[in-house]
N, C-alpha and C positions, 0 to 999 in steps of 0.2 A: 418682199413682195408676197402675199397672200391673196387669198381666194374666200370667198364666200359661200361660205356649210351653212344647211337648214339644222336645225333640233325641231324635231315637231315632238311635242309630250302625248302620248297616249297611253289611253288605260289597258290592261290588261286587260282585253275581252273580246270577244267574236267580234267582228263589223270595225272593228276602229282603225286598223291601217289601211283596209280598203276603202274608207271613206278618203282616205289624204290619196293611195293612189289613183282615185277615180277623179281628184280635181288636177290632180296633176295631168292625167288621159287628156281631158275635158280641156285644160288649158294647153295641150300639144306641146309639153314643156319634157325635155326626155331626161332623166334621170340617167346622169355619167355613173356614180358609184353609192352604195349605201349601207347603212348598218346597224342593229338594235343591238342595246344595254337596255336589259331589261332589271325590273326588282318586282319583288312579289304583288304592286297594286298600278306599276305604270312602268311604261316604253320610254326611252327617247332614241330615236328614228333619226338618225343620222344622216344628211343625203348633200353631196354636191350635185348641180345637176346644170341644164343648158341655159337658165335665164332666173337666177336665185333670185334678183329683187323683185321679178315680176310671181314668181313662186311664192316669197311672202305671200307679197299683197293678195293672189288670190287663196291661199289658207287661211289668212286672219281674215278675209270674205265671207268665207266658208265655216268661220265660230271653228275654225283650229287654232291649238294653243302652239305657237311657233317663234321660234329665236334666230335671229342672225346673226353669226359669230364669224371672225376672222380665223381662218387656219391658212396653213403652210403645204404646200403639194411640190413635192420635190421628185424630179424623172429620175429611174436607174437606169441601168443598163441591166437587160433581164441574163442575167447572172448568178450562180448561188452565191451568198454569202452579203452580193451588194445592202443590201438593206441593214446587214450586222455593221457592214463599216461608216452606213450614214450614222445608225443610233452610237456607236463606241462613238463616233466625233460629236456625237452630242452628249453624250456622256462624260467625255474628255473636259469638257467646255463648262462640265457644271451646269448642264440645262438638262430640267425634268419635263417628261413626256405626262400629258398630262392623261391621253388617249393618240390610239393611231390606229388606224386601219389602212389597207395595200391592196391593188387591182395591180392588172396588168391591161393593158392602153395600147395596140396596135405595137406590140412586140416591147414595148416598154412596161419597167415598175413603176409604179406610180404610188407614192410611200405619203397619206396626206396625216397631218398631226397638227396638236395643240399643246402648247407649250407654254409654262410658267414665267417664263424668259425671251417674248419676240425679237426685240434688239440682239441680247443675245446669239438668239437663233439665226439669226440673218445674217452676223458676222461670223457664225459656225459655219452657214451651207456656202458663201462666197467664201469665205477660206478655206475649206477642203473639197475648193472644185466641183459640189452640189449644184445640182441646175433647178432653177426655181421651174414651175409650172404657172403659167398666165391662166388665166379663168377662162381669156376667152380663147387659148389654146385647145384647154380640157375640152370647151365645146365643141370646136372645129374636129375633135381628135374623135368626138362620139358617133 
């Protein structure tokens, strides 16, 4: 089971991520978790949020450069260490991380990644007792 992340690409410069959050304000659409990688001439904006296809659609409205990609959102128990023992079992498994970033969710971890490997990863988090996270759980949970 996976969930659907934005990439919106922007440039390194004044005014450009506040243009995507202001369509997102505008569109009443709430933003669960998010995250830039940047490089020296551009961003990409990483974001799960409460209604991603409708979030497209109004970016690519709005002349934003934006992708939709399947990741994996998996709940911990807010615990130290939980999150070393999801990645060791995917690591165990021979599945590379491709990126990942982590929130915490109404007392929960919440560990979202992309992976070189989905199948893979699926038969990782159902065998070591991982609980997958619904999309339209993360909403309800925002």
């Amino acid at each position: 089971m996976t969930i659907n992340q934005l990439s919106i690409f922007i440039e390194n410069r004044s005014g450009t991520l506040i243009k995507v959050l202001e369509v997102l304000k505008q569109s009443g659409i709430q933003i669960i978790a998010s995250t830039i990688a940047d490089t020296a001439e551009y961003g990409i904006y990483r974001l799960i949020c409460s209604e991603p296809l409708r979030a497209f659609e109004e970016l690519k409205k709005a002349g934003i450069a934006v992708a939709l990609s399947d990741v994996f959102a998996i709940e911990l128990d807010n615990e130290p260490g939980r999150a070393a023992d999801a990645v060791e079992a995917f690591s165990k498994a021979g599945i590379s991380i491709i990126y990942l970033y982590s929130f915490l969710l109404n007392g929960k971890g919440i560990l979202v990644f992309r992976t070189d490997n989905a199948e893979n990863a699926r038969n990782a988090i159902t065998q070591n007792g991982l609980k997958f996270i619904a999309e339209d759980h993360l909403a309800q949970l925002a």
